[in-house]
C-alpha positions in Angstrom: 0.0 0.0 0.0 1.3 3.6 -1.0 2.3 5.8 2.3 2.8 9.3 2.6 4.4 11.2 5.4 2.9 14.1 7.2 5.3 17.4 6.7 6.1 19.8 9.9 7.2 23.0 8.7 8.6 24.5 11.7 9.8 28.1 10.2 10.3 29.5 13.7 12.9 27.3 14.4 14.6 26.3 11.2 13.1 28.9 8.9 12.9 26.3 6.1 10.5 25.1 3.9 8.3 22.1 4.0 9.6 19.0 3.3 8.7 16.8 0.3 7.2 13.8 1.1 8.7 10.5 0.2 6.6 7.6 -0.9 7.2 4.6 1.2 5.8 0.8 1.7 6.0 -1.2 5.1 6.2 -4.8 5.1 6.7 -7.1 8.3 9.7 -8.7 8.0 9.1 -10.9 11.3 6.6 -11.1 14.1 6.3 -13.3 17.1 8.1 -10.7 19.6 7.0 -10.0 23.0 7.9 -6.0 23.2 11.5 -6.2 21.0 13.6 -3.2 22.7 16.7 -3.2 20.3 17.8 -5.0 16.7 21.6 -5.7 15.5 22.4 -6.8 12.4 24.8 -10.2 11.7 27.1 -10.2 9.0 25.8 -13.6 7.9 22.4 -11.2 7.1 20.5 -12.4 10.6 19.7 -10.6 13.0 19.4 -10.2 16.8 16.6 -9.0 18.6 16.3 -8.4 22.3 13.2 -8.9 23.9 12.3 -6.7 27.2 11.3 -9.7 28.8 14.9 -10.9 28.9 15.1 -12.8 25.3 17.4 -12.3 22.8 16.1 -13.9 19.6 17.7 -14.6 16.1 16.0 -13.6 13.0 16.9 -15.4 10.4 17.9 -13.6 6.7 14.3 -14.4 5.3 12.5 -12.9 8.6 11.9 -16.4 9.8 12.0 -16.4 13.9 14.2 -18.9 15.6 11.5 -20.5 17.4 14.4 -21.1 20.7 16.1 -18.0 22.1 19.9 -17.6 22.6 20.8 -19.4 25.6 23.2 -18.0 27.8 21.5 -14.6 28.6 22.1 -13.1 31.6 19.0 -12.4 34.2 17.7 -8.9 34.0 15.4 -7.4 36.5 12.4 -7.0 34.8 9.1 -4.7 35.8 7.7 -1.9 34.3 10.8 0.1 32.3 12.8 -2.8 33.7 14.7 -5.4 31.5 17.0 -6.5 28.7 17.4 -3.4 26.5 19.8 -3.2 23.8 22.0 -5.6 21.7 25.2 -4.0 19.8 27.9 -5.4 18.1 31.6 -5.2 18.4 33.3 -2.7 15.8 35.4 -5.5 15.0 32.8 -8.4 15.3 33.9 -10.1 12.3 37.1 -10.6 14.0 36.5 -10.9 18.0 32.4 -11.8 17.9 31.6 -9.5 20.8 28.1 -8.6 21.6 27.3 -6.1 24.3 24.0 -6.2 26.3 22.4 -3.7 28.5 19.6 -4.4 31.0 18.8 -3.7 34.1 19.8 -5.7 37.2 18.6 -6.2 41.0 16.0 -6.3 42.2 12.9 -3.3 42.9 14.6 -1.8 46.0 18.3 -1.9 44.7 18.4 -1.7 41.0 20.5 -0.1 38.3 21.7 -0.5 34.7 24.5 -3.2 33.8 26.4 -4.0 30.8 28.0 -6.7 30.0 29.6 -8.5 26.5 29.7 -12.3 25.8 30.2 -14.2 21.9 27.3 -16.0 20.2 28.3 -19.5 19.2 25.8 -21.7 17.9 22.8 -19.9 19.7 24.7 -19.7 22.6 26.2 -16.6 24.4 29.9 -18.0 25.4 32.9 -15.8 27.5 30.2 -13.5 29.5 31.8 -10.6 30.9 30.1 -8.0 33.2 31.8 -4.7 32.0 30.2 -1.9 34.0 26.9 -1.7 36.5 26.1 2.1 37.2 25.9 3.4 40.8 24.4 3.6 42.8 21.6 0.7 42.8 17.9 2.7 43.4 14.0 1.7 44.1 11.5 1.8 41.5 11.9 0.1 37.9 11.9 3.9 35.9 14.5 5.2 33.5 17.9 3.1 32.7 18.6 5.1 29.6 20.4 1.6 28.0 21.7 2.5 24.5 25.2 1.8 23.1 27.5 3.8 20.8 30.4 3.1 19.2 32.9 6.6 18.6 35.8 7.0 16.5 38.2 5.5 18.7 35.9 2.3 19.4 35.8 3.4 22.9 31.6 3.0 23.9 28.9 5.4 25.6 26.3 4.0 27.5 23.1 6.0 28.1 21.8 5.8 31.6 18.7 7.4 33.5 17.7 9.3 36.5 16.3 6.8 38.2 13.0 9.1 37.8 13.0 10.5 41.6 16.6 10.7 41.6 16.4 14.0 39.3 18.7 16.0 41.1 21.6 13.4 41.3 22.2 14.2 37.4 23.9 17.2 38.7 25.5 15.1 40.7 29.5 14.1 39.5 29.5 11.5 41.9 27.5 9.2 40.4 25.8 7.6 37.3 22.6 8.6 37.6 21.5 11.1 34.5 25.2 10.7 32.9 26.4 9.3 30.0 29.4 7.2 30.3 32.5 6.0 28.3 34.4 3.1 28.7 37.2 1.0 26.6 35.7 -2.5 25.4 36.8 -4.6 28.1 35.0 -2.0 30.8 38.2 -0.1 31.9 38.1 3.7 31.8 39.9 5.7 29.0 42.6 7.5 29.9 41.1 10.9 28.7 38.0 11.1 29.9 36.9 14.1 30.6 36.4 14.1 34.5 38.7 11.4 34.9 41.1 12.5 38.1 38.9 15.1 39.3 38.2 14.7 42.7 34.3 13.6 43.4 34.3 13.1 40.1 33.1 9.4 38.4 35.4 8.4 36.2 33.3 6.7 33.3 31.2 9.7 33.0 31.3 11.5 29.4 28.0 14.0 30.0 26.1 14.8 32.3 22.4 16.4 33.2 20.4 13.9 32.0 17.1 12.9 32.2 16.3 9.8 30.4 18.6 9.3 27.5 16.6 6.8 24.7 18.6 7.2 21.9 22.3 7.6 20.9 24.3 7.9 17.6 27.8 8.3 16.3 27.8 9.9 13.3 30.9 9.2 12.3 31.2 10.5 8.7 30.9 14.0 10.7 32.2 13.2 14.2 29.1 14.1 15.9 27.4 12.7 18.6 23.8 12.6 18.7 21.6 11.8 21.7 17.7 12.4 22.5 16.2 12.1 25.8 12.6 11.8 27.4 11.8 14.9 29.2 8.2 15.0 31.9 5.5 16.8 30.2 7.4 18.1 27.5 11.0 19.3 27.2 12.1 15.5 25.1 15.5 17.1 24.0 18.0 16.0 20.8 21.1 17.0 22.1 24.8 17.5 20.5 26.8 15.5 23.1 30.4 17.1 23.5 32.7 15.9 26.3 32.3 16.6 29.4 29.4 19.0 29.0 26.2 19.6 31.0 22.9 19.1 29.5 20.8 20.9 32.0 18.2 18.9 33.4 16.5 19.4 35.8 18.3 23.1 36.6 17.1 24.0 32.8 14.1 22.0 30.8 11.3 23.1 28.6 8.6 20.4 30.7 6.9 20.4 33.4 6.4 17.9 36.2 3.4 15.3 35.2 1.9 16.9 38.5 1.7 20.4 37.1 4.5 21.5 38.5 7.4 23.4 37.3 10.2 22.1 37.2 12.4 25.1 36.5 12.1 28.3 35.4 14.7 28.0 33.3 14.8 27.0 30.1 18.6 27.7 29.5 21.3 28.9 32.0 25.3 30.0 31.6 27.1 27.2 31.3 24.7 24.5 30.1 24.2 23.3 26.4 20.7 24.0 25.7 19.2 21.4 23.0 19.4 21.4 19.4 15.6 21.0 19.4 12.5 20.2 21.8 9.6 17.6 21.5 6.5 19.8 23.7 3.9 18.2 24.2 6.1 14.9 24.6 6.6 12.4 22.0 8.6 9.7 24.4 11.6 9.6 21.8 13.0 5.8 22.1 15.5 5.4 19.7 18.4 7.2 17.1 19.4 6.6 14.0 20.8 8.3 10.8 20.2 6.8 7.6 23.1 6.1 5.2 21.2 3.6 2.5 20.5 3.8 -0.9 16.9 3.3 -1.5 15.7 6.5 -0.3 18.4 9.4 -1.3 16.4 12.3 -0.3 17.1 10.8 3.7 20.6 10.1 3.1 22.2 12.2 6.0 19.1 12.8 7.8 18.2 11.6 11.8 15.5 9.4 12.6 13.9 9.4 15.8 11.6 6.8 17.1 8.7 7.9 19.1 6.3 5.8 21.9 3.6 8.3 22.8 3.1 9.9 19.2 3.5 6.4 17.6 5.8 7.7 14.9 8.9 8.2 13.3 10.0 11.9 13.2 12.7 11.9 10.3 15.1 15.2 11.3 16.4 16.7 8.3 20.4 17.9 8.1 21.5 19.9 5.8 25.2 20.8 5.9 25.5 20.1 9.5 22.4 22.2 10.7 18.6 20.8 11.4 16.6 21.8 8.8 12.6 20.8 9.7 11.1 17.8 10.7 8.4 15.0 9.2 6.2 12.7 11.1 6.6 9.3 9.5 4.7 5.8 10.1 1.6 7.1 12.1 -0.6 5.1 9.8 0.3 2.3 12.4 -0.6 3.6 15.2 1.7 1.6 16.7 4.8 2.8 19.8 7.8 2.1 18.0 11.1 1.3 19.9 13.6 1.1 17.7 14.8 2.4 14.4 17.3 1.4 12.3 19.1 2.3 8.8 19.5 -1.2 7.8 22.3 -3.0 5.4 20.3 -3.1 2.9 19.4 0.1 2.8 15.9 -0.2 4.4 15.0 1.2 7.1 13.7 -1.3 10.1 11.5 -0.3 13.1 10.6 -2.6 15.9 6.9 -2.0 17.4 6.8 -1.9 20.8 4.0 -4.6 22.0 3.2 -7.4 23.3 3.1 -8.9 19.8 5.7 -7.1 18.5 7.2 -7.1 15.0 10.1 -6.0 13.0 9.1 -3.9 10.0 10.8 -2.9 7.3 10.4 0.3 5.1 11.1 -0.3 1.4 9.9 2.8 -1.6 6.9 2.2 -2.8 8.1 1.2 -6.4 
């Protein structure tokens, strides 16, 4: 069936014009999946799924599920936001067959995000290695942030949460909670780290004032790194993540508490990087991408950002390194999507966000 997208023209903060819309067709490529949180794609043309539930599945090349799930999974604390999270592979997987997982661990009064790395052999996860579990544990089963990057270097950020009534501790240098942190492959701390030696200081964190950080990507064509993160009511941010900067929350934020209240008054202070853009009314962004494929060249270079509460895709356009407008994409589904992804083949995959879950795949039309 012929799509269209629906164009934002948002003149007041880009002053650009509409975007053109680009025809599209989604198939499901597989289904069977019991909320799917992240997808990585195998060389062999598989691919890995996790499940929130604490599954990791294989995919097979046609979109055929592996009826059994890889054995060898570590156990994940799972309850509300709780759970096994993302999959990523190893820069040099071909090589080494490293996966990394994120997912929560503990239990509901002493709880935090982990990560860890093993190899798949056979449907089997082989050599597990916890790498890093972020401090301190908290109550509640609310915002572990969870995504992976890979920079230049192949040194690895890790998004993490708040902890949700922890808000204040992402001011906090002390600890992991609302940081992003970077860490060598094997879990050690790189050596030029930003607040590495600095007394009080963790030593793994990259960024920090952060809420709820959904989605990360290296762009590494333009050395940028991209993040989004969930804000209350309002104030979801995509942010330009720079070493050791501070991203505001909760001193600076464009929402408001889901009780009414405010937050801040602030919406930018001295000496925090205010966002490249807001989501208000919040559209729960979930996931980052920026697509690099063939099939559709008029998103080559642009950022897509999966959404829960507005059940979309919003495509974010760049045009010689500045954001240019947005499009909402996908809301014929009506449907949370978690994850987006600019696939090998130059598709681009999503992962719907349900109970019976799928992977879609976004082909053009003709």
């Amino acid at each position: 069936m012929l799509r269209f997208s629906r164009a934002l023209l948002l003149g007041a903060l880009f002053g650009s014009a509409p975007l053109l819309a680009q025809d599209y067709r989604i198939e499901t490529f597989s289904e069977g999946l019991e909320h799917p949180w992240a997808m990585a794609f195998l060389p062999d043309g598989r691919m890995l799924v996790t499940e929130r539930v604490g599954r990791l599945r294989i995919v097979e090349a046609d979109g055929s599920l592996d009826p059994e799930p890889v054995a060898g999974v570590p156990e994940a604390f799972i309850a509300a936001q709780a759970g096994l999270m993302e999959v990523a592979l190893d820069p040099d997987y071909t090589d080494n067959r490293w996966l990394y997982l994120s997912y929560a661990h503990g239990s509901l009064e002493a709880n935090n995000t982990r990560l860890a790395r093993a190899r798949l052999v056979d449907g089997e996860l082989h050599d597990f290695e916890v790498l890093f579990t972020a401090q301190p544990l908290k109550e509640g089963a609310a915002h572990y942030g969870g995504r992976i990057a890979f920079l230049a270097d192949k040194t690895l950020v890790l998004t993490l949460g708040d902890g949700f009534d922890w808000r204040e501790e992402a001011q906090n240098p002390a600890n992991h909670l609302g940081k992003i942190v970077r860490l060598n492959r094997d879990g050690s701390v790189p050596q030029d780290n930003p607040l590495l030696g600095k007394e009080g200081a963790a030593p793994e964190i990259y960024s920090l004032g952060h809420r709820n950080v959904q989605g990360i990507f290296f762009d590494a064509e333009n050395d940028r790194l991209y993040s989004h993160e969930h804000g209350p009511r309002g104030g979801d941010e995509l942010n330009l993540i720079e070493a050791g900067n501070n991203y505001g929350w909760p001193l600076a934020t464009f929402g408001v508490d889901y009780t009414g209240a405010r937050i801040s008054p602030y919406t930018e202070l001295p000496g925090l990087s205010a966002p490249l853009l807001h989501w208000t009314p919040s559209v729960a962004p979930s996931s980052l991408t920026l697509y690099r494929g063939e099939l559709f060249p008029n998103w080559r270079g642009d950022l897509f950002a999966a959404t829960l509460a507005e059940r979309s895709v919003r495509r974010i356009r760049v045009l010689d390194g500045m954001l240019a407008g947005e499009e909402v994409l996908f809301e014929e589904l009506d449907e949370r999507i978690r994850d987006v992804r600019s696939g090998p083949d130059g598709a681009l995959y999503l992962l719907s966000d349900s109970a019976e879950g799928r992977v879609l795949r976004v082909v053009p039309s003709e």
